[in-house]
N, C-alpha and C positions, 0 to 999 in steps of 0.2 A: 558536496556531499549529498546523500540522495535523502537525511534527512531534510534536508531547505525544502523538500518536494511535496511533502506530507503535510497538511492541514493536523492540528492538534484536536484533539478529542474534545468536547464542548465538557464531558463528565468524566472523569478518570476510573477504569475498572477494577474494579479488583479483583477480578482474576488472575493467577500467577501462572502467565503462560510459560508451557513446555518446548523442548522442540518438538517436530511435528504437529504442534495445534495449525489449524486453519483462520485468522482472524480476515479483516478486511481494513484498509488503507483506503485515503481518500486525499487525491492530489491541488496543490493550487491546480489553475491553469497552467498549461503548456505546451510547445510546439509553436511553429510559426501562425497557423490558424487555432489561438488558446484554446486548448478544451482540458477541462477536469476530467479525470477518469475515476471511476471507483475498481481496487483492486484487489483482487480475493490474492492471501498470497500464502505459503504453508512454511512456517516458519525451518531452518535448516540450522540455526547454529545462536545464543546466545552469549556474548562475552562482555562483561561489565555493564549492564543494563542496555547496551547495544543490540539487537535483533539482526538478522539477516536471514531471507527467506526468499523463496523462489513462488513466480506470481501462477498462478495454477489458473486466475480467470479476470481478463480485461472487460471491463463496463466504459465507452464514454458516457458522459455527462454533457444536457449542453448541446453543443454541435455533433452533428453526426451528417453520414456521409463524408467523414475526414480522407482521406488516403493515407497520410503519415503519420500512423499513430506510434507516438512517443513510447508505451510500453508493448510487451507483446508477452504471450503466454510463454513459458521456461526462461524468462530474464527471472535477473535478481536485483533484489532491492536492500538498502540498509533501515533503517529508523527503530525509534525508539518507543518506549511502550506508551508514552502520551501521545504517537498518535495512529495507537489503536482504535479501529470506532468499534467492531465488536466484533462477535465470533462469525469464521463463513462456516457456510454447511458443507 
């Protein structure tokens, strides 16, 4: 499940996100050469504290110069609202 993917927010928000907000995601490592990415992503659908949202902007973290990067701009991601870190622009 693509929450295991998401690092948990260090502060929990309280903002009650909508669909269509823009927040940003922040991944353990991963990929065969580990790297954290930070993910800008636009949220598309809310169901039982659930989120699902399509990623509008990929950041790695960490290593760069990857070739295989594990996310990519119009995937979609699941997780939940702890681990939102904040709002994207």
């Amino acid at each position: 499940m693509d929450q295991d993917l998401f690092e948990q927010a260090p502060l929990p928000l309280l903002t009650r996100f909508e669909v269509g907000d823009r927040i940003k995601l922040l991944t353990f490592p991963v990929g065969v050469h580990p790297a954290s990415y930070q993910l800008d992503v636009a949220i598309t659908s809310i169901h039982d504290g659930e989120f699902e949202g399509e990623i509008v902007r990929v950041a790695p973290l960490g290593r760069l110069g990857h070739h295989e990067a594990h996310f990519r701009v119009g995937g979609h991601v699941a997780f939940f609202a702890r681990n939102i870190q904040g709002v994207a622009a």
